[in-house]
NUDO-660981 format. One record per residue (C-alpha): residue in three letters; x, y, z. Coordinates in steps of 0.25 Angstrom, whole numbers, plus 5000, padded with zeros to 4 digits. Example, Ala and Ser with C-alpha at 12.3 -4.5 7.8 and 13.67 -1.06 7.14 Angstrom:
2
ALA504949825031 SER505549965029 
REM end
This chain:
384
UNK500050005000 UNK500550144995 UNK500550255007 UNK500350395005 UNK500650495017 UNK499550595015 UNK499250665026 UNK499450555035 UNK500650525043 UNK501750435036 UNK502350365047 UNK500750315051 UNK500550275037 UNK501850195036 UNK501850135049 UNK500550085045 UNK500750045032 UNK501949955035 UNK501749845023 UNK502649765030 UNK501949745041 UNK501249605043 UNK499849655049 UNK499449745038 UNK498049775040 UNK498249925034 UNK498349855018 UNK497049865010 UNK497049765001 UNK496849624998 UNK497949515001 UNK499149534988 UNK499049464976 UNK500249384973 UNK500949384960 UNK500749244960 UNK499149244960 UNK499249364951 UNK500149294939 UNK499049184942 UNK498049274935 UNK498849324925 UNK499149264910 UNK500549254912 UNK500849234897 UNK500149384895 UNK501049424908 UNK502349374903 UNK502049444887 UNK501749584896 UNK502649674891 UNK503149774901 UNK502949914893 UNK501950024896 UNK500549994898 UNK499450084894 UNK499050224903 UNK497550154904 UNK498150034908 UNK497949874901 UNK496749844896 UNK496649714901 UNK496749774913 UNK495749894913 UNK494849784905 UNK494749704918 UNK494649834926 UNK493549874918 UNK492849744918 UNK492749744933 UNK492349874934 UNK491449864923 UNK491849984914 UNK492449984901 UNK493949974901 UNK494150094895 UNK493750154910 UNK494950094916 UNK496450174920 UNK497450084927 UNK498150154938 UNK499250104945 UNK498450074959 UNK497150154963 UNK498050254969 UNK498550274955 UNK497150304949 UNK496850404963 UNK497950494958 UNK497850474944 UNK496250524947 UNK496750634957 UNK497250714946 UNK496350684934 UNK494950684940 UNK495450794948 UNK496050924946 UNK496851014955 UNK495751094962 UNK494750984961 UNK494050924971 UNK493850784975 UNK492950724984 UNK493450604994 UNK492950505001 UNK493850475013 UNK494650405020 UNK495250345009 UNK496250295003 UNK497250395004 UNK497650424989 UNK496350464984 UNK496350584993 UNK498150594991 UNK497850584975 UNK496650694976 UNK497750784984 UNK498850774977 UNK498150824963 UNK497750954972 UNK496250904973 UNK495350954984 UNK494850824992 UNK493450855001 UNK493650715008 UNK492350665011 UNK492750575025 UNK491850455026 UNK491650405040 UNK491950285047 UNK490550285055 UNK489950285042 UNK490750165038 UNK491450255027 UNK490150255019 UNK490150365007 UNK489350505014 UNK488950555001 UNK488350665010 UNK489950715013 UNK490250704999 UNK489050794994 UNK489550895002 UNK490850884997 UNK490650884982 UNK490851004974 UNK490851044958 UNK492651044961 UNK492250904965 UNK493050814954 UNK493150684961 UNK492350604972 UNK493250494977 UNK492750354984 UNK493250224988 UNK492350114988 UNK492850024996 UNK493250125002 UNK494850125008 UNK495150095021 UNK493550055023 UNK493249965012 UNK491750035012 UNK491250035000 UNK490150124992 UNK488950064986 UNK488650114972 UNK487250184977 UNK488150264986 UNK489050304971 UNK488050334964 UNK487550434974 UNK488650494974 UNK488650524961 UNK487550584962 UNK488250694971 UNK489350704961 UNK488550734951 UNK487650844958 UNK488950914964 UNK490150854957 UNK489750844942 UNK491150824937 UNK491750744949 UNK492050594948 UNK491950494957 UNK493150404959 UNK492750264966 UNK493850174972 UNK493450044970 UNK494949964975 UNK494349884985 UNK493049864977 UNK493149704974 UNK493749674987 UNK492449624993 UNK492249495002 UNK492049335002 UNK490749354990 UNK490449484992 UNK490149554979 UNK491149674974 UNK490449804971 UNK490449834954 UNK491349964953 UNK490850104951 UNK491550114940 UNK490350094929 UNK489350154938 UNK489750304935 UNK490750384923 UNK490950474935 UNK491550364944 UNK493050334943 UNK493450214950 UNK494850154956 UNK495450014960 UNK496649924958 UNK497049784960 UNK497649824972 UNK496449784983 UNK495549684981 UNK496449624972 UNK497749624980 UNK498749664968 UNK499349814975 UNK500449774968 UNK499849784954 UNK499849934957 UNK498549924947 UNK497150004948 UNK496150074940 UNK495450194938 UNK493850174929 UNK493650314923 UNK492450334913 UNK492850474910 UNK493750444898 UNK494150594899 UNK494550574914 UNK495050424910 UNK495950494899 UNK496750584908 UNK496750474920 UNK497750384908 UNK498450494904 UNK498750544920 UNK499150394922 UNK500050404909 UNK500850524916 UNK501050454930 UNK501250304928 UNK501150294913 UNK500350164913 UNK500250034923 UNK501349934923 UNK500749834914 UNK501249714922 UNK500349744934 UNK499149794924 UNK499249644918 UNK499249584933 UNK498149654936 UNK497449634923 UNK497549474927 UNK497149514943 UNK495949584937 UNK495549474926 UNK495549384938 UNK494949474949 UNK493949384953 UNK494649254955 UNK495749334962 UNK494549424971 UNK493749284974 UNK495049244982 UNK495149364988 UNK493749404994 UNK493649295002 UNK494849335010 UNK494549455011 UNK493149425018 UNK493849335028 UNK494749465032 UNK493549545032 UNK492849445041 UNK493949435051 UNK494049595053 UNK492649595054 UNK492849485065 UNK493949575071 UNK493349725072 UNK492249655080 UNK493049605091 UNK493549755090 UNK492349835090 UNK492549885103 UNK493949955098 UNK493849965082 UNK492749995073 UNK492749955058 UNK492049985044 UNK491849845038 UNK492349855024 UNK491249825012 UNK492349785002 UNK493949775003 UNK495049735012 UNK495049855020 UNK494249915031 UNK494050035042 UNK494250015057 UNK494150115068 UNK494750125082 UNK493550155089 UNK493650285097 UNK492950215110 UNK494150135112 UNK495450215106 UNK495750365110 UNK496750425100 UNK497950375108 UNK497650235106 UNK497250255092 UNK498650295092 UNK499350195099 UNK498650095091 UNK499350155079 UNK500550135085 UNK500349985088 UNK500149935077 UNK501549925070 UNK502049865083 UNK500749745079 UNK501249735065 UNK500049795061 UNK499749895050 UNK498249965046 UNK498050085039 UNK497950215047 UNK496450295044 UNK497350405043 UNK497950375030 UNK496350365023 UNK496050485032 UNK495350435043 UNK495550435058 UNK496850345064 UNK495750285072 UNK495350215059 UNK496050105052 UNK496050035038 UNK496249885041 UNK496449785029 UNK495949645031 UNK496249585017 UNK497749615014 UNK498149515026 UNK497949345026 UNK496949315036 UNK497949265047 UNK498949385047 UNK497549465046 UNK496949395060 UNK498349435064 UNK498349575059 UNK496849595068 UNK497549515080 UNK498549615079 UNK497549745079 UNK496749695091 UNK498249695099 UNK498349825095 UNK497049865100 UNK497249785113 UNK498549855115 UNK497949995113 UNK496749975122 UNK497649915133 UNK498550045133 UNK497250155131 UNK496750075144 UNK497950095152 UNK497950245149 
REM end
């Protein structure tokens, strides 16, 4: 996982962060692919013939043909980027100008808000609440919209909740837009989208349901193929789409054909390789579940509706803001790693916790672990 400083402090963000470290509840995706099950997929005669030059600013069209069949658009809708992050900068500065604004839904990931600064956008943050189970108020974002408004920006599943947003709750939302925003767009990360659990169902994306509506992922998530440093924006705007490829062009020239191919093979094969995947993944969830309720009485949680990810919140009744302090520092000397709400603009009170990314035993280890850490914290706020 890439770290951006922000306006959060470095030395919290790397402590936390540590990959190295064995009891990694901060990472938010699946378990990793191996090269091994990916080359399993692939036709290694069609590898092995790749020939290592440029690829195309709009990226293979294999590849954006198997995008655009899960999205259920035409291919010609598709950009590759080199990660989502890739496409959040790349739509920072073509969607937006300087002076623009941009409506954002937090917390969130922190490049959407990073990429929207650095272009010299103005971001009205609409803050979504954990009380509310980080559920869209489109009442906070009417009152934010405005004629300078030139992007509204979502996340659904959203990260760190996994909360995700129901197509009734988009199309209302449009609705605004269109009423105080006529020329905004509305961009929709969808990373975790097919990340779902055990048989439940993933959500078609928004890509067809609107022109207005630009979407985001990458093989990064539900897949488990970070490494493949491949994503995708879906822009029905050919005029937008146009200078999307040509902005690419000047920063990365085009995706490095070898990870396009790989992921072309991943995609082909997305639902063999998810089938495998989603079981796990409801397991994990389970367990947590199992977990935050022999914690009620010192954490509270959003339970995620899609992805390997989740909210937690040191409840206020048992933690002044010493001991939410202390339990920050406790954690490195447990092996243990989350993922501070101060890096998605939250409170240090609040915690992303990730349940896929670890193998079921290192993951009843990992929640082991945390419980010591809350024991050792109540213990010492009791003896003060």
């Amino acid at each position: 996982m890439s770290v951006t400083t922000g306006r959060f402090p470095h030395s919290q963000i790397i402590s936390l962060l540590d990959v190295n470290r064995p009891l990694n509840l901060a990472e938010s995706t699946s378990q990793d692919l191996t090269v091994g099950e990916l080359l399993d997929l692939a036709d290694m005669e069609a590898i092995r013939g790749l020939k290592l030059g440029y690829g195309t600013s709009a990226g293979a069209l294999e590849l954006r043909e198997a995008i655009a069949k899960a999205c259920q658009i035409p291919a010609e809708q598709v950009l590759t980027t080199q990660g989502t992050g890739h496409g959040l900068f790349l739509l920072a500065f073509e969607a937006c100008r300087p002076g623009d604004e941009a409506v954002l839904t937090t917390p969130c990931f922190p490049p959407s808000r990073d990429s929207l600064i650095g272009a010299g956008v103005s971001v009205r943050e609409v803050k979504l609440s954990f009380e509310r189970g980080y559920r869209l108020d489109l009442d906070q974002i009417a009152a934010v919209l405005s004629p300078k408004t030139a992007m509204v920006s979502i996340a659904s599943p959203q990260n760190p909740s996994g909360v995700q947003t129901s197509r009734t709750e988009v199309e209302d939302l449009l609705e605004l837009m269109e009423t105080r925003s006529p020329e905004a767009v509305l961009f929709i990360d969808e990373t975790y989208r097919e990340a779902t659990y055990g048989d439940q169902v993933a959500m078609d994306s928004f890509a067809a349901v609107d022109p207005r509506i630009i979407t985001g992922a990458s093989v990064s998530k539900a897949l488990g193929a970070p490494g493949l440093r491949t994503g995708w924006l879906t822009v029905a705007d050919p005029g937008l789409r146009s200078r999307l490829i040509t902005a690419k062009m000047n920063t990365v020239i085009s995706g490095a054909v070898l990870d396009e191919a790989l992921a072309s093979a991943l995609l082909r094969n997305r639902d063999r390789v998810l089938a495998r995947r989603r079981p796990l993944l409801a397991g994990a969830l389970e367990e947590l579940a199992t977990w935050c309720a022999g914690e009620r009485h010192r954490i509270e949680w959003v339970r995620p509706d899609t992805g390997a990810l989740c909210c937690v919140r040191l409840r206020a009744d048992a933690f002044n803001e010493a001991a939410v302090s202390r339990f920050w520092e406790l954690l490195p000397e447990h092996d243990l790693q989350l993922a501070s709400g101060t890096w998605f603009g939250e409170s240090s009170r609040v915690f992303r916790l990730g349940f896929g990314y670890l193998p079921p035993q290192k993951l009843t280890a990992a929640l082991t672990a945390l419980t010591t850490v809350l024991n050792v914290v109540t213990a010492e706020s009791k003896q003060k």
